[in-house]
N, C-alpha and C positions, 0 to 999 in steps of 0.2 A: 496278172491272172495266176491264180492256184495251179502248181502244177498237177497231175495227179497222186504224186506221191505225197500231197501235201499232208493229211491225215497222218501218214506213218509218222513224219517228221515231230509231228504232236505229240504223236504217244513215245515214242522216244525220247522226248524234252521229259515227257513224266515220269518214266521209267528214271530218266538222271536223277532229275527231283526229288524220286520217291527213293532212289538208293541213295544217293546224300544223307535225304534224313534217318536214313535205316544207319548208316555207317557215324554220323553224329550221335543219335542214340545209343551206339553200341560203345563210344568210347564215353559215352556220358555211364553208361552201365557200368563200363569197367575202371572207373574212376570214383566212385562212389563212395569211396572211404580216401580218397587221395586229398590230404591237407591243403589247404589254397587252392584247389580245383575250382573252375566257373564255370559253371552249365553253360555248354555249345547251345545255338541253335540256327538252323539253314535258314536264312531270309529267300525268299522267293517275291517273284511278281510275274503278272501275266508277261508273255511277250509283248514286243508290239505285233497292233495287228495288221494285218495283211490288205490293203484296197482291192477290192477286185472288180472294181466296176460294174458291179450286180446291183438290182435295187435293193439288196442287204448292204450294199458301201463296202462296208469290213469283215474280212474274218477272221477269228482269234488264229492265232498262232502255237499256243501253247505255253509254256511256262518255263521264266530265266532261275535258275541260281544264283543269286547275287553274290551272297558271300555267306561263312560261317563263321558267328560274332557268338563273342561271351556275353551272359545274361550278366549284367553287375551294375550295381547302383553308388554313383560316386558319392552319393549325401552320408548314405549308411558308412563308407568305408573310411570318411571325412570323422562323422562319430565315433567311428572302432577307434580311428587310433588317436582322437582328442582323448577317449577315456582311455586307453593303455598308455599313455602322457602322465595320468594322472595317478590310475594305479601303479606305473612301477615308480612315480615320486614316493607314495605313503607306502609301499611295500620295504622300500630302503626304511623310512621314517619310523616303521612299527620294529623291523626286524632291530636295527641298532638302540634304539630306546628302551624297550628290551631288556636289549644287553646291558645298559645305563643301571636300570632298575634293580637287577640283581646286583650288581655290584655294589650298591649303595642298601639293598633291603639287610636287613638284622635275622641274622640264622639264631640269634639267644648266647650267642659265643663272641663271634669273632664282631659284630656290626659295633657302630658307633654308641647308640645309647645301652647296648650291656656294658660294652668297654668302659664309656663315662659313668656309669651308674657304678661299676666295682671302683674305679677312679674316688668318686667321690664315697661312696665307703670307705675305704682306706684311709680317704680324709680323715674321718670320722675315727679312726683307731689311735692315730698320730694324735686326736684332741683330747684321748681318755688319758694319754701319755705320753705327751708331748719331750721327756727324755729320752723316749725308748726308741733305739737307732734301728731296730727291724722293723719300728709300723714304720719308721723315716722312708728306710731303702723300697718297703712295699709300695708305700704312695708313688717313690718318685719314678719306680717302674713300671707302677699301674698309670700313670702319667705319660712314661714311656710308651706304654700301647695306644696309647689316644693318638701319641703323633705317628706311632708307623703305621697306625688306619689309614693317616690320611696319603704317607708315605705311597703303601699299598696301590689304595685307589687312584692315586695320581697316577701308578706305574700304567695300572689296569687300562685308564682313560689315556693316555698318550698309548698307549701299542693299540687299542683301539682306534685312534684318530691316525696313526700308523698303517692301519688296514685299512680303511675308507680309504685312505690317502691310495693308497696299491689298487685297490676296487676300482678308482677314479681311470688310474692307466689301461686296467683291463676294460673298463667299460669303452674308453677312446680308442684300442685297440679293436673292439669289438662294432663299435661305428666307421671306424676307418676300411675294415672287412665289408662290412657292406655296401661303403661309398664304391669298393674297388669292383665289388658284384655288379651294381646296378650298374654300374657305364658300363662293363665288359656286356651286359644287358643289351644296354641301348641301342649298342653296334647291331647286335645280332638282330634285334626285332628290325630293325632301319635297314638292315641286306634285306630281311624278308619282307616285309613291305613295300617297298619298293617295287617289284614285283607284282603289285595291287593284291593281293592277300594280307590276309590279319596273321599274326604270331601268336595266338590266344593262347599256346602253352608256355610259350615264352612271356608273356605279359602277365599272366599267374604267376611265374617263378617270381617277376619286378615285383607285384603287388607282397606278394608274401615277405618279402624282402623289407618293403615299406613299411608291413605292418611288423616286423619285426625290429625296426629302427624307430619306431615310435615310444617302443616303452624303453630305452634308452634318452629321447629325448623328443621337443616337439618337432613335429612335424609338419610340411607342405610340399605339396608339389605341383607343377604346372607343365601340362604340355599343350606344344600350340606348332602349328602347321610350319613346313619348312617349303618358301615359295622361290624359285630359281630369280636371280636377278636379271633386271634388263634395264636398259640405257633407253630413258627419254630426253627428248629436247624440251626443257621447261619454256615458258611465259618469256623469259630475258633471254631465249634461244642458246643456253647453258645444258651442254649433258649434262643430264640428272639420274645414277642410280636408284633405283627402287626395287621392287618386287610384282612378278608378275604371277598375282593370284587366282590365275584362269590356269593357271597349269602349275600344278602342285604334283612335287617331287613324289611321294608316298610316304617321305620321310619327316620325322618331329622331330623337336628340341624338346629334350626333359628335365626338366631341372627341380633339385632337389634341396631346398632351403629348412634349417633348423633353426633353433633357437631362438625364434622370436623375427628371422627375416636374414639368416649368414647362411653364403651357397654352400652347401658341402658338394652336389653334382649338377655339371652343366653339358649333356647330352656323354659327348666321351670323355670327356675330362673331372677330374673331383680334386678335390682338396682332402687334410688331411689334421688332424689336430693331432700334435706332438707334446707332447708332457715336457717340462723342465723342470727338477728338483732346483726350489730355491735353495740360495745360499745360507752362508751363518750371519751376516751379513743382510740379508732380505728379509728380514724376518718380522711380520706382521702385529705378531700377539706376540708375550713375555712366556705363554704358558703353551705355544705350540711347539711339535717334534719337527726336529732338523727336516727339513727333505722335500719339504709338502711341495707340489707341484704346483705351476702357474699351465696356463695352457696355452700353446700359441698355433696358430693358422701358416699350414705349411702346403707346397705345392704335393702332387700323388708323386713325384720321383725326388724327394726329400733324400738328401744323404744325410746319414747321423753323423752330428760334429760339426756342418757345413754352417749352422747358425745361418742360414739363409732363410727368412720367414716372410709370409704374407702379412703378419700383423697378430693382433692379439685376438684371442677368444677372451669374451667377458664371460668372466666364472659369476659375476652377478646379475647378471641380467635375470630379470624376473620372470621371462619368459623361455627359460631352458628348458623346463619341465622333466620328465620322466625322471628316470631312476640316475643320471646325474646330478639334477640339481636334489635329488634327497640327498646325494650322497654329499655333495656340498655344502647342502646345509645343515649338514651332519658334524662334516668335520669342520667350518666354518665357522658356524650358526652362536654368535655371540651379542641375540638379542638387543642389539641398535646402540650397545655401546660399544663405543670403539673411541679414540683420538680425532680431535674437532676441534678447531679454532681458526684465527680470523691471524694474520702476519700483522705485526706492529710496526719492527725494525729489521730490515737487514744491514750487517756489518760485513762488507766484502773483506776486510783486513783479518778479522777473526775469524771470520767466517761461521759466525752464528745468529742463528733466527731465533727472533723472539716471538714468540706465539702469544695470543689473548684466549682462554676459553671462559667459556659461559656454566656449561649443564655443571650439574652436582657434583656428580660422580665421576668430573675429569681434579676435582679439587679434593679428591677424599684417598692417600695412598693408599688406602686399604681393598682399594676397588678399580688400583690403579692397574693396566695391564700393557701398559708401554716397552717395546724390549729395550734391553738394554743400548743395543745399535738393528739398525733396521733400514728401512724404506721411506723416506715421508713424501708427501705430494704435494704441490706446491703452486696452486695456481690448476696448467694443465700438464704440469712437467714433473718430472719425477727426480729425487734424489736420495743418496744413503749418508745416513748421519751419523758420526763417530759415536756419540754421547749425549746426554741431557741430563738439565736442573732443571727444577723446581723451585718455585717461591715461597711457597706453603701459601699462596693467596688464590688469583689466576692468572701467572704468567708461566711460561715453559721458555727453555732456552735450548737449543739444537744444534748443535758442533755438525756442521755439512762435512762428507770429505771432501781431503783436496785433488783425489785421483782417482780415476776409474779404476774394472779391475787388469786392464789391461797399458795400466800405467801412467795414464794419456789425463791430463788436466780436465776437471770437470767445469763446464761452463755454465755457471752461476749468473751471467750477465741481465739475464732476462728476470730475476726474480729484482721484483720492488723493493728500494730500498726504504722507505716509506710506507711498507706493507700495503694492508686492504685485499688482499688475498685470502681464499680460501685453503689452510691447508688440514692434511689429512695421512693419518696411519692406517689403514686396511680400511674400509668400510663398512658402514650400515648393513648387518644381515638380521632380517625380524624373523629370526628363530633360536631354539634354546639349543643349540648345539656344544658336540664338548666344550669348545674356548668359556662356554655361560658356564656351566658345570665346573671349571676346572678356576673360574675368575670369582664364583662364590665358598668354593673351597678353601680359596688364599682368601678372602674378605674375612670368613669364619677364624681363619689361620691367623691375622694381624691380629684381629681385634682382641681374640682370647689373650694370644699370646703380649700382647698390650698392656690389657688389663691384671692380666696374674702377673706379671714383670713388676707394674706399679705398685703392689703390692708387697711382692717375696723381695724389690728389692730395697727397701726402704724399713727390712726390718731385722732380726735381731734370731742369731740362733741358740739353742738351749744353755750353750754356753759361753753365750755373752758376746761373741764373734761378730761382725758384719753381715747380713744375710747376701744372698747369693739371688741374683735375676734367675729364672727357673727354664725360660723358652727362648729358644736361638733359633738358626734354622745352617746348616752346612754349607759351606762354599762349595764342597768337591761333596757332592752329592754321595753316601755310601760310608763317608769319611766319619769318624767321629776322635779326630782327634783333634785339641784342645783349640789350635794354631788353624785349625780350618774351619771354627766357627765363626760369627758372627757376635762383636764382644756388643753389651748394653749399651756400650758408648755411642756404637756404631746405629745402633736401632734408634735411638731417643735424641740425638743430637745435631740431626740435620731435618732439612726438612722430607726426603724422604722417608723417614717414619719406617714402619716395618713394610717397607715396598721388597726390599729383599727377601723375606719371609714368602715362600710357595708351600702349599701341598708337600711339593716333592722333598725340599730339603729341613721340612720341618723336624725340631730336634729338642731333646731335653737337652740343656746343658750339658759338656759332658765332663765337668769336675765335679757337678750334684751327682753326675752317676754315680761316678768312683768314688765318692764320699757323704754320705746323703746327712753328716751330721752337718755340713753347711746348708740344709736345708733352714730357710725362716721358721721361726715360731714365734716367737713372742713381739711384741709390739714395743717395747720401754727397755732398754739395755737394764735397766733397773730392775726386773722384776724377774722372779724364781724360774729355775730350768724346766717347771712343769706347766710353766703359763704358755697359752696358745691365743694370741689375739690377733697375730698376723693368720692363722689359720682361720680363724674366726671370720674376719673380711675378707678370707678366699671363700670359703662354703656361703657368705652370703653374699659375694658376686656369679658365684656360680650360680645360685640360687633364681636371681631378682637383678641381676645386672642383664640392660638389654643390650645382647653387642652384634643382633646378628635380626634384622631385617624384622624388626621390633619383638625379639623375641632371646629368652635367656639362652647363655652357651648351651645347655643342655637338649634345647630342642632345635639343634641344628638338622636332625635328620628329619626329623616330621617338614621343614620347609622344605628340602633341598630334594626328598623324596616324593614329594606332594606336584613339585615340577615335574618329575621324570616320570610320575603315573599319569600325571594330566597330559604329557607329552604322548606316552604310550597309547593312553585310551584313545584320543584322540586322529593320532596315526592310526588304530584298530579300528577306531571308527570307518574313517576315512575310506581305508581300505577295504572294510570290510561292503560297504556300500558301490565303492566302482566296482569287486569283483561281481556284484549283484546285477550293478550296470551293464560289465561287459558281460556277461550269460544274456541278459535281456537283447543287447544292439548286435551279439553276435547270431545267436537265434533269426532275429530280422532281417539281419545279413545273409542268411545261409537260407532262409525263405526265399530268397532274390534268386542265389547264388550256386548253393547247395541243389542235390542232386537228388531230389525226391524217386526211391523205387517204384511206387504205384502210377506215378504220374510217365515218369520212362516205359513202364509195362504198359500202359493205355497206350504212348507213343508206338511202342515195336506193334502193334496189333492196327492204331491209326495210318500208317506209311506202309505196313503189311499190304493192308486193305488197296491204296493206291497203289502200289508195286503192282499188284495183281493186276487188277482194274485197269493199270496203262497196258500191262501185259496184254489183257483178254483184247484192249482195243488192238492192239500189235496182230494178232490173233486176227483177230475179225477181216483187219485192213488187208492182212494176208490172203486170206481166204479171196475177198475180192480181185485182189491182183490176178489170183489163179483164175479164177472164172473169169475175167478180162484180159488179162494176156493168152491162157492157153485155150478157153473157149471160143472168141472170139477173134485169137489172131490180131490182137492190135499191135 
């Protein structure tokens, strides 16, 4: 039975009630513009009620506070950071392509087809008069600017692919900061729940965190209840650990997985991605900068040096998303060619693999980009190869070492000596990244310099001399003395072709510098010091010779630029559309989430109204007490 103070008891539960919501609202007010904030709000429910044995049965009791939970919609916040995945991917992809684009556009001075265009005018002076040694020296130094263009640009795009490469550390820098955040998180919110309270301000800071680690890469996360173990006796009368889910601890497992399904954090613990600059010796591509990092999965209390690792991060996984994998396939990104073939023979005595390839473009040195020694893969194992030849058909041949780099014999036992293996130099990235950029620049670079060679050197100078091959490329990069070139023998006489020829070390001859009357002119040792017909067949392979992706030397830029706007707009698009995205699903989100003013001012005025109203009952119930205790004497 109801005692008779049962009434007060009521208005007192509403009086908590109504100041809860009053004091939920007032931090909801003064939160209002606080970043990742989530609108509180008090859940309530009637009491139970009370039996009293009357023919009413029951009577209410008044009203519990359950708890005070944040308003937040896990679909919406599942969207936010699928599209901050995708935006900071094409934000990387627009900002460096970009940069691609200017480098490579034509200011009317310094770009490739002014260059070319005064290049082949000068032609054109040497054929008015072909003995006059100052149009010689102009051509062969307007020649000279065609190859430090490319000199140039090569530099430009390796300290570029230099900086990705650095961005790459800072961004795994900048994720591993977060992994360390959220565990030191988890602890906290797991003391306070515990306790049967929610952390709502603390579970804000985790979210904001979350969504902050998404536009670095993708994301998921998972939590799910932590239930105390207990021992049963199974069926075969065997204890059997389990969980017993009728009494649940308050506390969860949170775990934090990237990239496509790799834990970075599992409640208090994370993992850690550590950068390793490959070696000289590692080296993927012929046209990459020393240093580039691999990435590998390390424990949170990693000592640097300790080379103690979980295992690998795959830099290709297709599912890394955000602003890592742009930046990967930035500095990567060498549009699906790469080294690919099938093992024929292995020789454990020489210790050389003989490869079979098939595609085109592993059979054309002009489009070769194999480095000189590097990494190869083999099967599922990995090896570094001193050297390789070529056939000029489709066979490769691969000098393995004989020693690790710690001295120690490499073990070759498991590769076939009867091939049927898959092996492999870097892999498959389907995007146009420096490596593409920098492997059509050397494609442009052989072929020209190919074709003008077959020419200048097969012919005749004004006076009567032997002609001079015209394009070499520097062994010591910078160098242009005589003994550090690359002689004609060395270009046309094996079957690598002009695979030595890059970008970077592309060069004029440098005895035509210093002397430009061995430049070719004439075609017949026979004929007068003012005949030009070795000229003649350069202005018309410049002209009408296709050496460069069915298109004459001189419209190298219009292709090579046509890529890097199709890549930009494209990224712009891209980009330009998830920002659209995110403004739309974060709006939706903050409808949820977000802290509507007008709707909190109805609240202060709504719980106002009950504050009072349990008050007046407090009031009332008062008043009766007095007339019942002090009127009556009970």
């Amino acid at each position: 039975m109801a005692s008779q103070f049962f009434g007060l008891n009521i208005a007192a539960s509403g009086l908590r009630a109504a100041n809860a919501a009053l004091n939920t609202t007032a931090n909801n007010v003064s939160n209002v513009n606080t970043e990742g904030y989530s609108r509180q709000q008090v859940t309530q429910e009637a009491s139970a009620a009370l039996r009293v044995f009357t023919t009413y049965g029951c009577a209410g009791a008044g009203v519990d506070t359950i708890a005070i939970e944040r308003v937040r919609d896990e679909f919406y916040d599942r969207r936010y950071r699928d599209n901050e995945t995708l935006l900071g991917q094409y934000q990387e992809k627009n900002y460096y392509s970009g940069i691609i684009e200017q480098y490579l556009e034509d200011d009317g001075t310094t770009g490739f087809s002014s260059l070319f265009t005064r290049m082949k005018a000068s032609l054109e002076s040497v054929m008015t008069s072909a003995g006059t040694e100052t149009n010689k020296a102009t051509f062969v130094s307007s020649m000279s600017s065609v190859t430090e263009y490319f000199n140039t640009l090569s530099t430009n795009l390796k300290n570029l692919q230099s900086d990705i490469n650095s961005e790459i550390r800072t961004t795994c820098d900048d994720i591993n900061s977060i992994a360390g955040e959220i565990a030191t998180l988890n602890e906290q919110i797991n003391v306070v729940e515990m306790t049967r309270t929610t952390a709502n301000d603390l579970r804000d800071k985790r979210d904001a965190l979350v969504d902050k680690l998404s536009e670095y890469v993708s994301v998921e996360v998972k939590e799910s209840k932590i239930y105390p173990q207990k021992v049963v006796v199974n069926s075969e009368g065997e204890n059997e650990v389990t969980y017993d889910e009728d009494s649940w601890t308050g506390a969860t497992r949170y775990e934090v997985w990237i990239a496509g399904g790799q834990c970075l954090v599992d409640t208090y613990s994370y993992n850690k991605l550590h950068c390793i600059a490959r070696g000289e010796d590692e080296s993927r591509n012929q046209n990459d900068v020393d240093g580039l990092y691999d990435i590998k999965w390390v424990r949170s209390d990693y000592e640097e040096g300790s080379n103690i690792f979980i295992g690998d991060f795959d830099l290709y996984n297709a599912n890394i998303g955000g602003k890592l994998k742009g930046l990967i396939e930035m500095r990567d990104g060498n549009n699906q060619e790469f080294f690919n073939g099938q093992s024929s023979f292995w020789n454990a005595d020489t210790r050389v693999l003989t490869v079979s390839v098939s595609d085109g473009y592993l059979k054309d040195m002009a489009r070769c980009t194999i480095p000189g020694m590097g990494v190869i893969e083999v099967g599922t194992r990995t090896y570094e190869y001193d050297s390789w030849e070529y056939d000029g058909d489709s066979t490769y041949r691969f000098t393995l070492s004989e020693r690790n780099d710690d001295g120690t014999l490499v073990d070759t036992t498991r590769i076939k000596q009867g091939g049927g293996e898959n092996v492999a130099i870097g892999c498959s990235i389907n995007y146009q990244g420096i490596p593409y950029y920098m492997s059509q620049m050397n494609q442009w670079v052989r072929n020209f310099a190919g074709s003008v060679n077959s020419i200048m050197a097969n012919g005749f100078t004004s006076d009567s001399g032997q002609g001079s091959y015209m394009l070499t490329g520097d062994r010591s990069v910078g160098s242009r003395d005589i003994a550090a070139q690359y002689t004609y023998s060395e270009l046309t006489s094996t079957s690598y072709g002009y695979y030595f020829l890059t970008a970077e070390n592309f060069a004029v001859y440098s005895s035509l510098v210093k002397d430009s009357g061995l430049l070719s002119t004439k075609a017949d040792i026979t004929e007068g010091a003012d005949e030009f017909g070795v000229l003649k067949d350069l202005k018309e392979m410049f002209n009408n010779k296709q050496i460069f992706r069915g298109a004459a030397s001189g419209e190298f830029l219009d292709k090579i630029l046509a890529d890097a706007s199709l890549n930009k707009s494209n990224a712009k698009t891209m980009e330009d559309t998830y920002t659209s995205l995110a403004n739309t699903i974060d709006n939706q989100r903050l409808s949820i989430m977000g802290v509507d003013e007008d709707e909190e001012a109805a609240n202060l005025v709504k719980f106002q109204n009950a504050y009072q109203l349990s008050a007046k009952v407090v009031q009332t119930f008062s008043e009766i007490y007095d007339r019942l205790i002090l009127e009556t004497g009970v």
